[in-house]
C-alpha positions in Angstrom: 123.9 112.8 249.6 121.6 110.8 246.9 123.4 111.0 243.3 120.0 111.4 242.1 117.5 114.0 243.7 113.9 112.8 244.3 112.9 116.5 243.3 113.2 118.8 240.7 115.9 121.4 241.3 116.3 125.0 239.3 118.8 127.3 239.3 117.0 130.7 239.6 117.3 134.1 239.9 120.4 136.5 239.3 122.6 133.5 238.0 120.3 133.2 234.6 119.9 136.5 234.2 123.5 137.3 234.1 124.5 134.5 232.5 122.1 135.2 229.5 123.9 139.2 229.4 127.1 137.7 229.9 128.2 138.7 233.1 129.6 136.9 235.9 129.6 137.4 239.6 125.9 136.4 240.7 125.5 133.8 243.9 124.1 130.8 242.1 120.6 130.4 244.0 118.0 127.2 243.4 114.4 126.7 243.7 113.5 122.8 244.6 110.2 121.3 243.5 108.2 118.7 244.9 110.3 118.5 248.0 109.6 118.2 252.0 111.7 119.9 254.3 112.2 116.3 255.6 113.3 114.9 252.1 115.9 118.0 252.3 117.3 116.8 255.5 117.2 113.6 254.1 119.2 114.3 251.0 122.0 115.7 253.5 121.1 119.6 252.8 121.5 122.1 256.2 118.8 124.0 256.8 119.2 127.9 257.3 115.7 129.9 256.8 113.5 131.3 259.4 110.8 132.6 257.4 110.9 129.5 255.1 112.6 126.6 254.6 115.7 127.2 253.2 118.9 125.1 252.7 122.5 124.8 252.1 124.1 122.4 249.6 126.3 119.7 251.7 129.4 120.1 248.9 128.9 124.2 247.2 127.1 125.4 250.3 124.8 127.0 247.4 121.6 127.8 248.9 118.4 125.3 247.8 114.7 127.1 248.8 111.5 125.2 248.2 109.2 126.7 245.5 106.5 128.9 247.5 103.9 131.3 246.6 102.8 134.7 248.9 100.2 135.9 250.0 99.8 139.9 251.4 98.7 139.7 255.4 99.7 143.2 256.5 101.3 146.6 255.3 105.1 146.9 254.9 107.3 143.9 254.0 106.8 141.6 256.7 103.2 140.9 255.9 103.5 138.0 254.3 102.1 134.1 254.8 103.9 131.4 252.7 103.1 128.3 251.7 106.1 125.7 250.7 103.9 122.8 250.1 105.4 120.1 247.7 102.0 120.9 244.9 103.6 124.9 244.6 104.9 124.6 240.7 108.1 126.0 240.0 105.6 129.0 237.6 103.9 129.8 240.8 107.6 130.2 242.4 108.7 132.6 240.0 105.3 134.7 240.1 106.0 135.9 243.4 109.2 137.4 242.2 109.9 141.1 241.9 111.2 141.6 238.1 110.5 139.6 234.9 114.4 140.0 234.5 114.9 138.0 237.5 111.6 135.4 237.2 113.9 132.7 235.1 114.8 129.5 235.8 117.2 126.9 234.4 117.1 123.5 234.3 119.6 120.8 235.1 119.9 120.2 230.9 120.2 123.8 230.7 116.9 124.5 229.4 115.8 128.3 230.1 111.7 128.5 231.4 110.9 132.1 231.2 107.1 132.2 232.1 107.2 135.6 232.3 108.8 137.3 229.3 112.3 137.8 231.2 114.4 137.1 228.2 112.1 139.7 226.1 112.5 142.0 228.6 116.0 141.7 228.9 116.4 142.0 225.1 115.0 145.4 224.9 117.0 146.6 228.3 113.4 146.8 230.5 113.1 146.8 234.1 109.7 145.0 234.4 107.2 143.9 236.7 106.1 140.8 237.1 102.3 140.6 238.5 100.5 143.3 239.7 101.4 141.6 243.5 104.0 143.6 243.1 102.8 146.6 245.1 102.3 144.2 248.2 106.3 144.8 248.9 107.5 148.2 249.4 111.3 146.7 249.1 110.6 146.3 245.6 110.3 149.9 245.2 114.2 149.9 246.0 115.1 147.1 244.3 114.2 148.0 241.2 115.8 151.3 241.6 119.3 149.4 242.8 118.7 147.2 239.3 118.2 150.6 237.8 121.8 151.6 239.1 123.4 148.6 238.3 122.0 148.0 234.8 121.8 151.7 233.4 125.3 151.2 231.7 123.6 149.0 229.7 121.0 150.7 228.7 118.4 149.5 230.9 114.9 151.4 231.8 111.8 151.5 234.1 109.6 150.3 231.9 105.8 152.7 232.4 103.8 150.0 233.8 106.4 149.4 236.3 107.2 152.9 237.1 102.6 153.2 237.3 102.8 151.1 239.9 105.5 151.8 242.1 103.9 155.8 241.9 100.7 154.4 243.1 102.5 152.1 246.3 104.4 155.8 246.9 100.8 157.7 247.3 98.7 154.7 248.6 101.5 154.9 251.6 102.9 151.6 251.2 107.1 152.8 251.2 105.9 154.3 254.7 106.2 150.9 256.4 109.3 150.6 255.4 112.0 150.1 258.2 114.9 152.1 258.5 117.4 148.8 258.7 116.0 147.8 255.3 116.1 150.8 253.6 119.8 151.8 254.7 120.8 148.3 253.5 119.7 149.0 249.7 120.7 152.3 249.7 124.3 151.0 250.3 123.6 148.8 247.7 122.1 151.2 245.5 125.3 153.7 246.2 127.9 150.5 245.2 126.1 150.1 241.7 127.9 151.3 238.7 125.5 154.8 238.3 124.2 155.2 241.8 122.6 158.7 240.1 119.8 156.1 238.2 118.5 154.8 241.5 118.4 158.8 242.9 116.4 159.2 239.0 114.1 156.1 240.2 113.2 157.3 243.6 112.7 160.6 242.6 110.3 159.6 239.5 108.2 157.7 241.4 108.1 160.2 244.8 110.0 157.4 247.0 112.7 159.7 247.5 111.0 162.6 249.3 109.4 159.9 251.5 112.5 158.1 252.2 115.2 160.7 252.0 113.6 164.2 252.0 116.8 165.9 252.6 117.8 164.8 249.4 114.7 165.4 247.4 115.2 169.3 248.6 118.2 169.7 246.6 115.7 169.7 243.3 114.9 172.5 242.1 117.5 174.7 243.5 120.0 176.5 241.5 123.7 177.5 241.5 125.7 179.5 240.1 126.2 178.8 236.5 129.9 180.1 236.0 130.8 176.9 238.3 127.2 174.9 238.0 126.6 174.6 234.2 124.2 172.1 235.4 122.7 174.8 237.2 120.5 172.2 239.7 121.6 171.0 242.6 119.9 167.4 242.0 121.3 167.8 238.6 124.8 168.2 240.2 124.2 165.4 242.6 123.1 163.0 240.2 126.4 163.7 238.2 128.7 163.4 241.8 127.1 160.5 242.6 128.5 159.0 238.8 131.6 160.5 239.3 132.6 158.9 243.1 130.9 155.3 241.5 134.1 155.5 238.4 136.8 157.1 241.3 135.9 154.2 243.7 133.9 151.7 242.6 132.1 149.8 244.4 132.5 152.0 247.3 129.3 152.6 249.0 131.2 154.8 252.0 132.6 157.4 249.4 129.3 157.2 247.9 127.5 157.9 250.5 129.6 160.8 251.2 128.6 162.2 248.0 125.1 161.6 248.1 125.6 163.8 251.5 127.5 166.5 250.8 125.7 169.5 249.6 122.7 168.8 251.5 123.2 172.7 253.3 122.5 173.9 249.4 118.4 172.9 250.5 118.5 175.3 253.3 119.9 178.6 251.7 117.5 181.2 252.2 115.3 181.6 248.3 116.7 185.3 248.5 120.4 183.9 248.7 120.2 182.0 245.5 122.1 180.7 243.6 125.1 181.9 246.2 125.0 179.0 249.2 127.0 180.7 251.7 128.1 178.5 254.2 126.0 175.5 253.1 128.8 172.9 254.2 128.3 173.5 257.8 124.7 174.2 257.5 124.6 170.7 255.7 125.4 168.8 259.0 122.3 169.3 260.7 120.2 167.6 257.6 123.1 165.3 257.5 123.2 164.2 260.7 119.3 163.9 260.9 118.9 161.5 258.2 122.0 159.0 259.4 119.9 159.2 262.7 117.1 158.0 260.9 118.5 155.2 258.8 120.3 153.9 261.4 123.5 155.1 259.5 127.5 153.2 261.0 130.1 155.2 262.2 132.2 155.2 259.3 129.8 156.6 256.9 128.5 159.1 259.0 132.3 159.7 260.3 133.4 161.0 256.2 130.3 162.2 255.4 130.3 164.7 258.2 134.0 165.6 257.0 133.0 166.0 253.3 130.2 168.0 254.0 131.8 170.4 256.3 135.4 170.5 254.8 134.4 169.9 250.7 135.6 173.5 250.1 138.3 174.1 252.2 139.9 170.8 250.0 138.9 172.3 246.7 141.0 175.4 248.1 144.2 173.4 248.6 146.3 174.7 246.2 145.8 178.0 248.3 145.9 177.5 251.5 149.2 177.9 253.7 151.2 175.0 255.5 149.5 176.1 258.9 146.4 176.0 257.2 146.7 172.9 255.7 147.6 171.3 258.9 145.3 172.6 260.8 142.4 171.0 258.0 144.1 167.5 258.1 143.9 167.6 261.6 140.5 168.4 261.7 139.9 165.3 259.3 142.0 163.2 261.6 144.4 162.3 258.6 147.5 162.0 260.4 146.2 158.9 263.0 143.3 158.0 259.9 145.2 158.2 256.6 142.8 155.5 255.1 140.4 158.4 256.0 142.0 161.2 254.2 141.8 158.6 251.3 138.2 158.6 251.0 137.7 162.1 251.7 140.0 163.5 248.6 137.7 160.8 246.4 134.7 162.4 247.5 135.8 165.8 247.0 137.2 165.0 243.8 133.7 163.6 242.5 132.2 166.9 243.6 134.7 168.4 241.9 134.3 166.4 238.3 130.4 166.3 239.1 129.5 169.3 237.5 128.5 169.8 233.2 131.6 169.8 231.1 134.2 168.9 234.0 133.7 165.0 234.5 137.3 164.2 233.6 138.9 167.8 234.7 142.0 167.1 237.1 142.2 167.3 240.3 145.7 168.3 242.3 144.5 169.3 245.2 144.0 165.5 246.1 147.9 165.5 245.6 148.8 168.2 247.8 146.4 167.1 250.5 148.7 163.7 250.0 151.8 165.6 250.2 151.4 167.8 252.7 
């Protein structure tokens, strides 16, 4: 490969951003200006796009994608018609992206060009648009609520222009197009985050989450019983689980999942049953098993969340329950050939347990005795 490039080259994206909060981790992506897919090949870079020419660094294996701008062709996220040409400017480049947060660039001397306000924005913790384009990708809708999820320890926001818009793509029908594939794929995400309940907060604010995930958008508005619900809601509750199974396992989107899952029965109690949800873990599965239908959900997570949702309150119980008894549950969790499984399923429980007002770092020993036994 050429010491010297015969085009500009910028790192981009999620590596500036983090790098100006001080946080580490983020793949280290690069926009090229001025650049041919031939002068690419030339330079000894392996091409890897399909949609558009993308590349892999000979040496790092870092990925190199020539500035391009986008224009809207169709509904959904796949409606798009790029244009790589070597006159797209590296501004035009980080126009098309979806937040100002993540529309900075950095150049070889380590100068920052921020177009679009990024560093301003990232000062006073906003979650920002940056062009009204925007609302031509539904994705972007869940993005910025997996950003939401990910940055809310920090104090990060929606900022009202931002959340304007994604309301109007919601009613205008835009998050309708969505596929199931990509919308599993950043829930996951979403559910890995540090406070998986901001993204839920997100959703729900801007009416993406009856649309995408109805059976979870049910669960507000209906009570519980106070003496073990001081939250009273069950979306309240479920926010605070979510929280609670994102500090037990971090980084755990199967756990969260399982939380995100488990009360949905709670939506289907008859009005004149409230706030008493009798049986609501086995009515749960149906709603359950409807939406991993839906998105397309793996074995694995539907595999605990099935087992959560059905067996949450026989594990709260434990302390209670007889040796036959407590047999007869781990074999119904298929603990003794799936230990790993039993593993997840105590951290779930346990979140449900510590997701409630007042009990967030309460104990929990029936996960020991479940071990135990």
């Amino acid at each position: 490969m050429p010491a010297t490039l015969p085009f500009a080259v910028y790192l981009v994206g999620g590596a500036v951003r983090d790098r100006l909060l001080g946080r580490a981790g983020s793949d280290r992506d690069h926009v090229v200006v001025g650049a041919t897919p031939q002068a690419m090949l030339a330079a000894g870079f392996k091409p890897v796009g399909k949609d558009f020419p993308v590349f892999l660094h000979p040496d790092t294996a870092e990925e190199y994608a020539l500035a391009r701008t986008e224009r809207k062709q169709g509904h959904g996220y796949h409606g798009f018609e790029f244009d790589t040409a070597p006159a797209v400017t590296l501004e035009q480049d980080l126009a098309r992206r979806d937040l100002t947060i993540n529309a900075m660039a950095e150049d070889g001397a380590g100068r920052i060009i921020d177009p679009y306000g990024g560093q301003r924005d990232l000062e006073a913790r906003l979650l920002r648009h940056v062009a009204p384009a925007f609302v031509e990708d539904p994705v972007r809708v869940l993005r910025v609520a997996r950003f939401a999820a990910r940055f809310a320890p920090l104090g990060f926001r929606v900022a009202e222009d931002t959340r304007a818009l994604m309301q109007r793509m919601v009613a205008q029908g835009e998050v309708d197009h969505l596929v199931p594939e990509r919308v599993w794929a950043e829930l996951r995400k979403g559910l890995a985050e540090p406070r998986p309940a901001a993204m839920l907060r997100v959703l729900c604010d801007c009416g993406a989450l009856a649309r995408l995930l109805p059976e979870v958008d049910a669960l507000y508005g209906v009570p519980q019983p106070a003496a073990h619900h001081p939250e009273i809601d069950t979306g309240t509750h479920l926010e605070l689980v979510l929280d609670a199974a994102a500090a037990l396992a971090p980084g755990d989107d199967v756990v969260g999942f399982a939380a995100l899952t488990h009360d949905l029965g709670k939506a289907l109690t008859p009005q004149a049953d409230w706030p008493r949800h009798i049986a609501h873990e086995t009515r749960g599965l149906v709603p359950l098993r409807a939406l991993c239908a839906r998105l397309k959900v793996g074995n694995e997570h539907r595999a605990l969340a099935e087992a959560v949702c059905r067996y949450h309150l026989d594990a709260h119980r434990a302390l209670a329950l007889r040796a036959g008894t407590l047999l007869l549950l781990l074999e119904k969790l298929d603990a003794l050939r799936r230990p790993q499984r039993l593993d997840g399923f105590l951290l779930a429980c346990e979140a449900d347990a510590r997701g409630r007002a007042g009990h967030q770092h309460a104990p929990y020993p029936q996960a020991a005795r479940l071990r135990a036994a």
